[in-house]
C-alpha positions in Angstrom: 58.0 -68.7 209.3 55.7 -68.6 212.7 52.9 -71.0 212.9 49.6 -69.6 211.8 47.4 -67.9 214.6 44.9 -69.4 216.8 41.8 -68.4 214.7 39.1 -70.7 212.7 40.6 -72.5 210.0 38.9 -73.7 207.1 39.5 -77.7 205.7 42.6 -76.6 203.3 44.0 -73.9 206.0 44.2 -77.4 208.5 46.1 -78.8 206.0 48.6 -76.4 204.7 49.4 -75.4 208.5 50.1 -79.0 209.3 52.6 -79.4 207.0 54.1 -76.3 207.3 54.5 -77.0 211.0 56.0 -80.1 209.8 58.8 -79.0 207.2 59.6 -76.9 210.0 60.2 -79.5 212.8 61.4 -81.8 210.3 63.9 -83.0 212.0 62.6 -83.3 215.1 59.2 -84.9 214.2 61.4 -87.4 212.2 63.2 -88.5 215.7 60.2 -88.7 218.2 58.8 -90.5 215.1 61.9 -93.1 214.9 62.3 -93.4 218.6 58.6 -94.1 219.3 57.6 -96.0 216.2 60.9 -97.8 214.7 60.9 -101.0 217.1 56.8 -101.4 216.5 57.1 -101.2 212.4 60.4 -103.4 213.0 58.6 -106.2 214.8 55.1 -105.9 212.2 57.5 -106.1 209.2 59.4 -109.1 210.9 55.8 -110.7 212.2 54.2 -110.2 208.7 57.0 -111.6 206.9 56.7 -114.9 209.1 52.9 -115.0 209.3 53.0 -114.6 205.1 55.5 -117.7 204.7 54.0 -119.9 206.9 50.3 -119.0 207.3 48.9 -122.3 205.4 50.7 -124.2 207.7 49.4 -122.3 210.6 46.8 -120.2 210.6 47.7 -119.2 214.2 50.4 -117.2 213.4 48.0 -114.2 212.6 47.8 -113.7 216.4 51.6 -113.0 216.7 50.5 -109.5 214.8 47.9 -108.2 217.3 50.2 -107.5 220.6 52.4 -105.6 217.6 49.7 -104.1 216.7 48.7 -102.6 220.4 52.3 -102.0 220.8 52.0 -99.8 217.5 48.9 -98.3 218.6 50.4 -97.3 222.0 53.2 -95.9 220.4 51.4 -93.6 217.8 49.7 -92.3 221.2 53.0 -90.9 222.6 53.7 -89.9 219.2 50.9 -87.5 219.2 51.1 -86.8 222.7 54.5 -85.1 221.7 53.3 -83.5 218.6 51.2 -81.4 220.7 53.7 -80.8 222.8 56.1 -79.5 219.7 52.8 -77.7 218.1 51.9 -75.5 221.1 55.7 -74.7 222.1 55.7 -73.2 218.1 53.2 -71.1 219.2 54.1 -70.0 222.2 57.5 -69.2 220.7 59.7 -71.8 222.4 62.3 -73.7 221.2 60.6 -77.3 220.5 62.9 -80.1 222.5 62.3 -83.8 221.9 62.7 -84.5 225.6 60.1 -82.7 226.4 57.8 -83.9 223.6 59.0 -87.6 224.9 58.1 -86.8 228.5 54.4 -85.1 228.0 53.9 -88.4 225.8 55.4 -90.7 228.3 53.7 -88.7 231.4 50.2 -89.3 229.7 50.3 -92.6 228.8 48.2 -94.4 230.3 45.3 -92.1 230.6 45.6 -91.9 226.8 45.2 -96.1 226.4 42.2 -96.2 229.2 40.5 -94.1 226.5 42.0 -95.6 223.1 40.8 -98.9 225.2 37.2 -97.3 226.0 37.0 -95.7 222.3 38.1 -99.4 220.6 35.5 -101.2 222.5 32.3 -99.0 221.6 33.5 -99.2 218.2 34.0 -102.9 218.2 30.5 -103.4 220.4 28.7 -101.4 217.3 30.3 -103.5 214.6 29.4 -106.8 216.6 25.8 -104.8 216.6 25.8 -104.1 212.8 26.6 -107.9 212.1 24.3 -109.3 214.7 21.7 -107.0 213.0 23.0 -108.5 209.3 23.2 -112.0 210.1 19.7 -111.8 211.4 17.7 -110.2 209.1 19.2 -111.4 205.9 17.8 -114.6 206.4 14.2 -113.0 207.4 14.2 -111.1 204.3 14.6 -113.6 201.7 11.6 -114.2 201.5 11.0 -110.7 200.5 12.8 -110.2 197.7 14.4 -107.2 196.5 12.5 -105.2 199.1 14.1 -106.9 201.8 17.7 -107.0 200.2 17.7 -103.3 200.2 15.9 -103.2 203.9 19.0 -105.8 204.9 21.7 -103.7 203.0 20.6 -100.7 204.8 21.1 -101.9 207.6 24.2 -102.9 207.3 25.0 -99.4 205.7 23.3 -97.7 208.9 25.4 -99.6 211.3 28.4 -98.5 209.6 27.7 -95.0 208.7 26.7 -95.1 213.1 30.0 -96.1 213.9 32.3 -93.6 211.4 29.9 -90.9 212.9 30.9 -92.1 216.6 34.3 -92.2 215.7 34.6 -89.0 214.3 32.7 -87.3 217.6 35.6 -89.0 219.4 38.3 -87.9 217.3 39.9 -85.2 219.5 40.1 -87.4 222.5 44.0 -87.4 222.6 44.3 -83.8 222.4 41.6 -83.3 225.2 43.3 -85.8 227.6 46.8 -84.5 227.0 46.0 -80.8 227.2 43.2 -80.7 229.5 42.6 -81.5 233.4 40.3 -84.0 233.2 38.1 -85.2 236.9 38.6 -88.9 234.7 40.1 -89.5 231.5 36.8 -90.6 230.3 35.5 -87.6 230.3 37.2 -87.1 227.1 34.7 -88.7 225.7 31.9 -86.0 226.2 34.3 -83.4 225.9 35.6 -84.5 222.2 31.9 -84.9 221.5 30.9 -81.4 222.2 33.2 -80.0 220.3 32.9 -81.8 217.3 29.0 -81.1 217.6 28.2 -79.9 214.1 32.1 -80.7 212.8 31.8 -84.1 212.8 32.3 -83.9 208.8 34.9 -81.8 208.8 36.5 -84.7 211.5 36.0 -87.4 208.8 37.4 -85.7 205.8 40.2 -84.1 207.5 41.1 -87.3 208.8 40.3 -89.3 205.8 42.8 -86.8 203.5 45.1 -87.2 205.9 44.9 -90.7 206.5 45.4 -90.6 202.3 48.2 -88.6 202.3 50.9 -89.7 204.3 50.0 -93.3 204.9 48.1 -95.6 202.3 48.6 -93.4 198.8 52.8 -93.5 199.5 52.6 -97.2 200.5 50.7 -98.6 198.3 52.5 -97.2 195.6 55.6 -98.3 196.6 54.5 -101.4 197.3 52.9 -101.7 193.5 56.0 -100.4 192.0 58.0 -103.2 194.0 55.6 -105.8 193.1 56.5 -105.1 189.0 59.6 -104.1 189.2 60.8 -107.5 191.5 61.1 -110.3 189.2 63.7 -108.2 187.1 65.0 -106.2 189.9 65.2 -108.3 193.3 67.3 -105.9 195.3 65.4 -102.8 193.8 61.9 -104.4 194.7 63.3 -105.2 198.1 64.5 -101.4 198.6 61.1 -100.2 197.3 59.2 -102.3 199.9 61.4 -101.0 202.6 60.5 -97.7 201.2 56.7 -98.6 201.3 57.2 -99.2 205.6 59.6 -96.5 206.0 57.9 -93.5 204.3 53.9 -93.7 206.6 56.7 -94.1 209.7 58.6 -90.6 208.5 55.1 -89.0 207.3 53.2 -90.0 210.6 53.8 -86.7 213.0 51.7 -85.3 209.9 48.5 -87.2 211.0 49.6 -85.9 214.4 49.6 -82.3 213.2 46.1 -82.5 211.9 44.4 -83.9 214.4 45.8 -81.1 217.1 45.0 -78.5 214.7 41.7 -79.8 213.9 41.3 -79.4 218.1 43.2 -76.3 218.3 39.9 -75.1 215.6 37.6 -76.6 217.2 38.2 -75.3 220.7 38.7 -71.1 219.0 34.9 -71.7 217.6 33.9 -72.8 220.8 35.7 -71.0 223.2 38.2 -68.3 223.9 40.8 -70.3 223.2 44.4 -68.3 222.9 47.7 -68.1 223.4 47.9 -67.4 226.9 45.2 -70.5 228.0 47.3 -72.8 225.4 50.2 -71.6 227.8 48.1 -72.4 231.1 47.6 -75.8 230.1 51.1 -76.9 229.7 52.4 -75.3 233.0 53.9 -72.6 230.9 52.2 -69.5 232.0 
């Protein structure tokens, strides 16, 4: 079954195309997923084991998790990178390779953490912003009463609802600095910003369904049906919790798909986007 073609899609279209693309790459979205991801969910399972055994005796220990984490983070980036890579070769017709998937992911790499780096820290300066904002003016409206609860509460809500609306305008960023040639890998920035002018919406629930789908719904119910099942079944909680890690690692290229669809969309409302520019970018045409 060929991919569907580059038109406007609407929110369900996204979706169905991502995972058809994926049942049809199975196999090879399940190895660039193992070989990118397997040693970062390895070390977080091993690290969150130790820091949940012995975190009353040292509180430290949470601090082992965060270089995990930003090896984890760096890896879903060449994860996605090489999506893209097996995405567009669908479309253009050519036979998807992992090697090639690996090197465009590899190639990019550090272009794509300068701006994962640059995205993280406006997000992070906005949240410091929303609780600076908090822990001042909760105090001053006290005095208030109700009035001021709300004024303090919205506030809070603003700062928020500011920082998911900044995300989302940056959520094509990966796409735009792996298929695009940037003057600066910055500039992804303003690039992913116009063209999620007037999607930024569609951005958040695509990404939020997603998000959903293939990561927190699967684990958590593993991870509840482990949890009841382990003080009669040991062995069949502890397989259930393996399950729980295992399944967002094998469902992950999905995210992936979504997000370079959602650009692929973007980019044929915008622009004459095709087959044959697709093509140009990669060196292919």
């Amino acid at each position: 079954m060929p991919p569907p073609d580059l038109r406007p899609l609407d929110f369900g279209e996204i979706l169905d195309a991502s995972l058809m693309i994926y049942r049809r790459h199975f196999g090879l979205f399940l190895k660039l997923a193992v070989i990118t991801l397997a040693a970062p969910v390895v070390l977080f399972v091993y690290f969150g084991f130790q820091l949940f055994t012995g975190f009353e005796q040292d509180p430290l220990r949470i601090l082992l998790i965060l270089p995990v984490g930003l090896l984890y983070y760096v890896a879903s980036l060449v994860l996605t990178a090489g999506t893209i890579r097996i995405i567009s070769d669908s479309y253009l017709g050519r036979t998807a390779r992992l090697r090639d998937a690996l090197s465009l992911g590899m190639s990019k790499i550090w272009p794509l953490i300068a701006v994962g780096l640059g995205k993280g820290i406006v997000l992070a300066l906005i949240m410091v912003a929303t609780g600076v904002v908090a822990a001042i003016a909760i105090p001053l409206t006290r005095s208030v009463g109700a009035v001021g609860a709300i004024v303090a509460v919205a506030l809070v809500v603003g700062g928020i609802w500011f920082a998911v609306y900044v995300a989302c305008g940056y959520g094509v960023t990966t796409p735009v600095v792996v298929l695009e040639d940037l003057t600066s890998s910055f500039d992804a920035f303003g690039r992913s910003w116009d063209l999620t002018r007037g999607f930024k919406g569609k951005v958040l629930g695509l990404s939020v369904v997603a998000f959903l789908l293939c990561n927190l719904i699967p684990s958590q119910v593993f991870q509840a049906v482990a949890t009841a099942v382990m003080p009669t079944a040991p062995a069949v909680g502890v397989g259930l919790m393996v399950c729980s890690v295992v399944l967002p690692l094998i469902l992950a290229p999905v995210i992936a798909s979504v997000i370079t669809l959602m650009y692929y969309d973007l980019r044929v409302r915008r622009e004459a986007f095709d087959l044959q520019v697709l093509g140009q970018q990669l060196g292919m045409i």
